[in-house]
Backbone as CSV, one residue per row, in Angstrom:
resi,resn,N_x,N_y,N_z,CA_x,CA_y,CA_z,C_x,C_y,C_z
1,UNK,25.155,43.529,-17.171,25.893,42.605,-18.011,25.001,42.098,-19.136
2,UNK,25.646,41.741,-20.017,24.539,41.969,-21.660,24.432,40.166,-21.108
3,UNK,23.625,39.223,-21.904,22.770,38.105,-21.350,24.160,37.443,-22.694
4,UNK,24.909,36.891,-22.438,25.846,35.776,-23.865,25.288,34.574,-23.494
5,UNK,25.388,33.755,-24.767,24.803,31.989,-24.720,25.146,31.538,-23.331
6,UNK,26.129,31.785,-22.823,26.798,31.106,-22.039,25.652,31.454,-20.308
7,UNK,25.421,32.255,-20.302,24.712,32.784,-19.228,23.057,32.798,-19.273
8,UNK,22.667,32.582,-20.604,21.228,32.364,-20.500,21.266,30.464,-20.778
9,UNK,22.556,29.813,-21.369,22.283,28.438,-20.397,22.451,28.044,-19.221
10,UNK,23.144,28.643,-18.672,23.108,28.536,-16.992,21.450,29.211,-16.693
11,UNK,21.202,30.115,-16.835,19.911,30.356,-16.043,18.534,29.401,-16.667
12,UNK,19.123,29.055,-17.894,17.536,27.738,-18.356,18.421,26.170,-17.572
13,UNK,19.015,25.941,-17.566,19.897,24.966,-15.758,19.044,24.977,-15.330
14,UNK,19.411,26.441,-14.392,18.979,26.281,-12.947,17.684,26.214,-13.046
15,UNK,17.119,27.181,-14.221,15.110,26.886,-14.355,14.950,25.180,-14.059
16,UNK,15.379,24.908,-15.073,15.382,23.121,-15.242,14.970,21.666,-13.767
17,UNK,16.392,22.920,-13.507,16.843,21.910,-11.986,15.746,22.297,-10.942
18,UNK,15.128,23.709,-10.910,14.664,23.731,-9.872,12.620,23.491,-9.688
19,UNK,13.012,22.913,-11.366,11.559,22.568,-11.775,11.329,20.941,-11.207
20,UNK,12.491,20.411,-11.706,12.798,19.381,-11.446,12.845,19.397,-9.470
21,UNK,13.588,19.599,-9.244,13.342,19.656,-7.657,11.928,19.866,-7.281
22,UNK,11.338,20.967,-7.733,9.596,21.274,-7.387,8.703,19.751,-7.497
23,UNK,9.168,19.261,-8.485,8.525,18.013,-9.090,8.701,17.036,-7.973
24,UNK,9.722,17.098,-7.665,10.221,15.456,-7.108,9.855,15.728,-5.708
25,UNK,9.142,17.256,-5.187,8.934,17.093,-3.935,7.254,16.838,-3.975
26,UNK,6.694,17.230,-5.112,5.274,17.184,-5.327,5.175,15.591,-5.186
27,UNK,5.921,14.689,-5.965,6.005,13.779,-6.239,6.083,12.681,-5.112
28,UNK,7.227,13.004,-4.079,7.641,12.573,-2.715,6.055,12.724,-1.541
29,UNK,5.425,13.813,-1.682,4.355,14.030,-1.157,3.096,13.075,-1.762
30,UNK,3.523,12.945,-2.672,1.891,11.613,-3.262,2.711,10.255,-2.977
31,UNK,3.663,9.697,-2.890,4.531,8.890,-2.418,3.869,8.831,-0.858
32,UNK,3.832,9.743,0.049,3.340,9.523,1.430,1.906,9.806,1.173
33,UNK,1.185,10.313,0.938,0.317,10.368,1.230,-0.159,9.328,0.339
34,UNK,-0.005,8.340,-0.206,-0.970,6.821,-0.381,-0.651,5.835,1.299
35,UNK,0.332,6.209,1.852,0.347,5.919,3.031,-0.568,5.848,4.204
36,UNK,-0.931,7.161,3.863,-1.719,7.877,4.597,-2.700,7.240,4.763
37,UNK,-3.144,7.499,3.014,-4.776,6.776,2.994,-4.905,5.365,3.469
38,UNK,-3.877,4.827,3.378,-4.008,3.282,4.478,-4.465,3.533,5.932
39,UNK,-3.337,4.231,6.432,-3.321,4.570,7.852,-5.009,5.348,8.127
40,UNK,-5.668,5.514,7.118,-6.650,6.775,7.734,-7.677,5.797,7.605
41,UNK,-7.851,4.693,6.830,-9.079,3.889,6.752,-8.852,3.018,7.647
42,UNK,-7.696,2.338,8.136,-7.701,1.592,9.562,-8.034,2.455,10.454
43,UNK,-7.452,3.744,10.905,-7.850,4.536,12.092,-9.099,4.873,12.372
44,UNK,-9.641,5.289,11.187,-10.732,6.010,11.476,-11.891,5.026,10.959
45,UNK,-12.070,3.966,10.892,-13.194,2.653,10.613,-13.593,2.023,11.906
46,UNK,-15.255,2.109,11.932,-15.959,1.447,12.902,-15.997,0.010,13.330
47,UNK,-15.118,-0.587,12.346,-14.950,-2.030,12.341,-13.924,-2.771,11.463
48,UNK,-13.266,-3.153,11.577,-11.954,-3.850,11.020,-11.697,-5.297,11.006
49,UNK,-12.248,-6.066,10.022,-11.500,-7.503,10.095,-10.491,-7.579,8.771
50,UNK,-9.924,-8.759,9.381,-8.752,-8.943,8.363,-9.518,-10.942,8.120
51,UNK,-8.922,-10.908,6.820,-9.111,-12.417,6.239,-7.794,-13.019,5.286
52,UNK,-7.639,-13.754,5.629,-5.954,-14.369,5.120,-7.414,-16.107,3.942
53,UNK,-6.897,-15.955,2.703,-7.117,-16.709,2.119,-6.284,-17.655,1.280
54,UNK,-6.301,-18.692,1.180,-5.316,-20.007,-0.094,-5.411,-19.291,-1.415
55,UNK,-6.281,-19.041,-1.939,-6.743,-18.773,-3.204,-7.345,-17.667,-3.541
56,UNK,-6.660,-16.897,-4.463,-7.802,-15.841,-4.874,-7.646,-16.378,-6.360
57,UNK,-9.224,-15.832,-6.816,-9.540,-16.475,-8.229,-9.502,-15.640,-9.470
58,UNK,-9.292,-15.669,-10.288,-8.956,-14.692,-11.700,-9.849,-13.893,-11.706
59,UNK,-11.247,-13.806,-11.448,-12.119,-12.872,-11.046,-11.866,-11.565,-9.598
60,UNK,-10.888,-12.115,-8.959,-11.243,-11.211,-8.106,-11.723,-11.045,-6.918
61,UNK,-12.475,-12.573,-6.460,-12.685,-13.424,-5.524,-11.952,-13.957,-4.873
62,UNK,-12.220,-14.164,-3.218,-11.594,-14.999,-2.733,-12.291,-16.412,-2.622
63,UNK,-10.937,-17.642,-2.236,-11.789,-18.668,-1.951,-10.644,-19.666,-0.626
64,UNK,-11.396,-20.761,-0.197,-10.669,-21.330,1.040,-10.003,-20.113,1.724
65,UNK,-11.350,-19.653,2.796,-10.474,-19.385,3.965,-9.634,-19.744,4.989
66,UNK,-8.683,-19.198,5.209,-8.030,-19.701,6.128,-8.047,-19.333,7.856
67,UNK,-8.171,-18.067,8.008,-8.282,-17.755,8.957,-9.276,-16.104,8.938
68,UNK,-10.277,-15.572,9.808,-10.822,-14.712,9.846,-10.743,-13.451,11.320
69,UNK,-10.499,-12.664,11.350,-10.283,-11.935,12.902,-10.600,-10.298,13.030
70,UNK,-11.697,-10.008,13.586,-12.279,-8.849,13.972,-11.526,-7.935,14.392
71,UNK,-10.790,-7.345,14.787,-9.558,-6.391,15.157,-10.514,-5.324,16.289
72,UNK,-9.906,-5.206,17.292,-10.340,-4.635,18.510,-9.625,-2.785,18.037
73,UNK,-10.049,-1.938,18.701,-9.849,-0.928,18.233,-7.691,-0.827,18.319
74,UNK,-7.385,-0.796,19.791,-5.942,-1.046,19.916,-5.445,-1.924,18.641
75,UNK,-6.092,-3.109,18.213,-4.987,-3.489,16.894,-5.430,-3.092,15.869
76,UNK,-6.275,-2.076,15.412,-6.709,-1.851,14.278,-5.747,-0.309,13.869
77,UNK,-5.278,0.131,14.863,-4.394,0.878,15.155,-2.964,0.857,15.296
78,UNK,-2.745,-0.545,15.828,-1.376,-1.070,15.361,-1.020,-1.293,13.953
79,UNK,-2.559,-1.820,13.509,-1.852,-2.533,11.875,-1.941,-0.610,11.543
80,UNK,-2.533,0.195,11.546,-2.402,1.809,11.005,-0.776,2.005,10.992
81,UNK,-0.283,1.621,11.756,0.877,2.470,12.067,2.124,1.588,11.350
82,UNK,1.784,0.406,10.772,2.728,-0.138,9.777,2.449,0.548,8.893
83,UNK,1.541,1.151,7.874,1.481,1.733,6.818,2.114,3.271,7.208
84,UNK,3.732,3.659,7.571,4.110,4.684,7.193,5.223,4.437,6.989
85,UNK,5.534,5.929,6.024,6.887,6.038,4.899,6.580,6.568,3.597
86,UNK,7.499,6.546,2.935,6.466,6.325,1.520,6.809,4.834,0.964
87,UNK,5.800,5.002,-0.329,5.246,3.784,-1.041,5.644,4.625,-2.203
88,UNK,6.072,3.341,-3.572,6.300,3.468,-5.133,4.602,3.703,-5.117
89,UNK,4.067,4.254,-6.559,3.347,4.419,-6.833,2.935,2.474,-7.342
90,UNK,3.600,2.721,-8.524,3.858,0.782,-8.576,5.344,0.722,-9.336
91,UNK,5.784,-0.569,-9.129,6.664,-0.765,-10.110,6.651,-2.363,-10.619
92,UNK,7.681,-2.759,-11.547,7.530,-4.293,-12.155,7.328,-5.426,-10.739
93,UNK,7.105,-6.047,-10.998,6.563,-7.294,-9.957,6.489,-8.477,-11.050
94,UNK,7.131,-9.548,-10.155,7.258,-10.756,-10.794,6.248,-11.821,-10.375
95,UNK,4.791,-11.179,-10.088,3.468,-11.993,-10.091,2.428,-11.098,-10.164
96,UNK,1.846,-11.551,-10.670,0.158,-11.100,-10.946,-0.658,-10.693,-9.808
97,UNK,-0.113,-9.496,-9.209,-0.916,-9.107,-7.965,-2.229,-9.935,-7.696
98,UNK,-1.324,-11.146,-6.870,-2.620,-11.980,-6.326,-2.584,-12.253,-4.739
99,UNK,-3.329,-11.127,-4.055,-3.357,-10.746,-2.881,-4.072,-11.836,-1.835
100,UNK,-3.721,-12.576,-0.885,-3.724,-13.614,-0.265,-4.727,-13.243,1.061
101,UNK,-4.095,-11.634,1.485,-4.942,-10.763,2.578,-5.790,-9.991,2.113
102,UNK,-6.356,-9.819,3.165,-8.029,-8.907,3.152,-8.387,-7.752,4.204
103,UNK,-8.463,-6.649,4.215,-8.973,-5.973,5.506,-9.859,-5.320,5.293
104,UNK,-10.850,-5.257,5.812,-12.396,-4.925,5.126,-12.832,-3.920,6.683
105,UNK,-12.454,-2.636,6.482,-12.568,-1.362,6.806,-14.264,-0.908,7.037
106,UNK,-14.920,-0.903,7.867,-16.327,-0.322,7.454,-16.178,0.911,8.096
107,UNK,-16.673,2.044,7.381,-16.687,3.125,8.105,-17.583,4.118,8.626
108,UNK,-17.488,5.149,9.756,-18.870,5.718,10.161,-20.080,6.064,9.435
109,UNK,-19.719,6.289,8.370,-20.704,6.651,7.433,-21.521,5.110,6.491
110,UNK,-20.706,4.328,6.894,-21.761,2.531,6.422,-20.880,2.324,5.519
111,UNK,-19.865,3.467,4.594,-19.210,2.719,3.562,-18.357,1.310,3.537
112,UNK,-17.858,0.676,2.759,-16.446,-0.274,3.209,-15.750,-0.385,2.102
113,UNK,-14.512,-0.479,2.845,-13.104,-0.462,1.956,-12.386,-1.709,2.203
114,UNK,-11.857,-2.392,1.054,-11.452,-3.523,1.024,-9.445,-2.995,1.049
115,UNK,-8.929,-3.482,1.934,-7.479,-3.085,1.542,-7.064,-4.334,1.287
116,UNK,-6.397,-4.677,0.055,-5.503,-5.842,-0.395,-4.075,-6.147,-0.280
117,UNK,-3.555,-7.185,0.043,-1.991,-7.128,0.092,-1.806,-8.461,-0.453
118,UNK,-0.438,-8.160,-1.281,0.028,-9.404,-1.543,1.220,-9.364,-1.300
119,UNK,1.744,-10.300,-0.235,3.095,-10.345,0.346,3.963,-10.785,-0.954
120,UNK,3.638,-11.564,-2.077,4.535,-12.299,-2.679,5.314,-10.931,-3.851
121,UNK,4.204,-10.159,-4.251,5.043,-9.153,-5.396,4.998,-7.991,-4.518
122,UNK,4.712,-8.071,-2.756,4.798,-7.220,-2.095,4.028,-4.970,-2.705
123,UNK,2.866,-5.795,-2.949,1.756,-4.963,-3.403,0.953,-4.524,-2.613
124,UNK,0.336,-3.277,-2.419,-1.115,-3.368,-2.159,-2.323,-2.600,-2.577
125,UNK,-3.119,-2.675,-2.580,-4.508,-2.005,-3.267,-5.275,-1.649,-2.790
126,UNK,-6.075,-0.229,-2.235,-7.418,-0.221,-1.497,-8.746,-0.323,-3.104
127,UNK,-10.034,-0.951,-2.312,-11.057,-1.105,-3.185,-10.127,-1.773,-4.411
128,UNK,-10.644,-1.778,-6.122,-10.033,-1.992,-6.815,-9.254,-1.003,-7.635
129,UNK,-8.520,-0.165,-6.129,-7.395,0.719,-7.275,-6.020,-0.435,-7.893
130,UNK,-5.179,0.545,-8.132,-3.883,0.261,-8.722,-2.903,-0.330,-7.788
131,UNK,-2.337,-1.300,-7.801,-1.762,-1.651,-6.239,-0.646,-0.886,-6.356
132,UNK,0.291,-0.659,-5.414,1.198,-0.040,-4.885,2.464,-0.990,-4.195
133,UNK,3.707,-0.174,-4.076,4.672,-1.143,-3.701,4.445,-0.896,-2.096
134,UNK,4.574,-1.849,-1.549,4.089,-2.150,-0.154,5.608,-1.943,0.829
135,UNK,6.567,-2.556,-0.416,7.715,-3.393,0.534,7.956,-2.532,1.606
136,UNK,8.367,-1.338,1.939,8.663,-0.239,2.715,7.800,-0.706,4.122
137,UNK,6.867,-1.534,3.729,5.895,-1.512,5.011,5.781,-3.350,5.540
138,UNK,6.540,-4.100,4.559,6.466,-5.345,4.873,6.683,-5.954,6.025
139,UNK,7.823,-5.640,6.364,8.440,-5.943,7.881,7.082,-5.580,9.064
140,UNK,7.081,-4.460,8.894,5.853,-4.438,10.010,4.788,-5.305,9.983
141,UNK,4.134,-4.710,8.872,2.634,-5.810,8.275,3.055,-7.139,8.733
142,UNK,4.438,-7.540,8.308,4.314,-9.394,8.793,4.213,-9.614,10.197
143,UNK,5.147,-8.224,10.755,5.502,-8.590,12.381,3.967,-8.322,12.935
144,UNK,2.859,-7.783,12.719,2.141,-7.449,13.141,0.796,-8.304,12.767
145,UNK,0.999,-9.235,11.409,0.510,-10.212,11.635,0.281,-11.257,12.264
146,UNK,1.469,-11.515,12.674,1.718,-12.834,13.270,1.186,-12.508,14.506
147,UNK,1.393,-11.293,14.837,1.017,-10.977,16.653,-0.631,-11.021,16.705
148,UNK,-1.372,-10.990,15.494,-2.389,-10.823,15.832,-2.866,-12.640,14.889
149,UNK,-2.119,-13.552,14.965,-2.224,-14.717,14.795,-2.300,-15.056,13.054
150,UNK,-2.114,-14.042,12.358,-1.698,-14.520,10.909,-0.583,-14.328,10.331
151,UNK,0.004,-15.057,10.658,1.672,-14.947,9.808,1.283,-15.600,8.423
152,UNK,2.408,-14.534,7.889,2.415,-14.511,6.192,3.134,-15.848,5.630
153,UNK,2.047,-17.067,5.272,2.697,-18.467,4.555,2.358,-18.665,3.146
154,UNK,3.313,-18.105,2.608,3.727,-17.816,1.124,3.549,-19.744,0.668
155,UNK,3.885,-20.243,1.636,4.236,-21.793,0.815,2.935,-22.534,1.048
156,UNK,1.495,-21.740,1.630,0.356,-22.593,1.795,-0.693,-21.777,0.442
157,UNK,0.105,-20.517,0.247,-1.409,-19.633,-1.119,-0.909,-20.629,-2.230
158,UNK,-2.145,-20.468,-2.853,-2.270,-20.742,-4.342,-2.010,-19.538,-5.581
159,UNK,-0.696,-19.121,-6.308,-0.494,-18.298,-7.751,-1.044,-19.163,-8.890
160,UNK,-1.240,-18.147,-9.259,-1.969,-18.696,-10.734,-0.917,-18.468,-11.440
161,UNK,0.065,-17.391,-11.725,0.912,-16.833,-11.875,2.578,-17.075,-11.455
């Protein structure tokens, strides 16, 4: 059959569509796997505390702690297993990613990783990357705070924002 307009736009379509599909699964796969990398620095870290603070400061700092807690291997493994699904890469947020929590990861090799969360624009950040949308994982993270004695009190942090 000779190729008419009509049939070489259907086949640049389906090119289109199925580029597009290729994309959105490449895409869906970096979507989970920032997951991952949560789940893999709680699992696999020689030591795990978490720190809940009032204030973090425009620098980047925290200040007034509130509460501090070493995580035994069993809950360092629980909080792992809230971080799955996928995660937005980021999207708009109506505060200035100002992260209230702390989990400070040390790992076999001596490194440490700071993971950040901020329940309020429901963000989070390892080290000082790009934060990420968390919400997908909120429910757990809170339920699993509280069990390990820090429930999330939005009405005791300090926004600058």
């Amino acid at each position: 059959m000779p190729a008419t307009p009509r049939r070489l736009l259907l086949g640049a379509g389906a090119a289109i569509a199925l580029c597009l599909a290729i994309a959105s699964l490449l895409l869906l796969r970096s979507f989970y796997e920032k997951g991952a990398s949560y789940r893999d620095l709680l699992r696999d870290a020689d030591s795990v505390t978490i720190s809940e603070y009032r204030v973090r400061t425009g620098d980047g700092t925290y200040q007034d702690l509130l509460v501090r807690k070493t995580l035994d291997r069993a809950q360092a493994q629980a909080l792992s297993r809230c971080f799955s699904g996928m995660s937005l890469l980021t999207r708009a947020s109506y505060c200035h990613f100002e992260p209230h929590h702390e989990i400070i990861c040390t790992m076999p090799d001596g490194s440490i990783h700071h993971i950040h969360l901020c329940f309020k624009c429901q963000q989070a950040a390892i080290d000082s990357g790009t934060p990420i949308d968390m919400s997908p994982w909120v429910p757990a993270l809170s339920h699993e705070l509280a069990a390990l004695g820090l429930p999330v009190k939005l009405d005791e942090y300090q926004f600058h924002k």
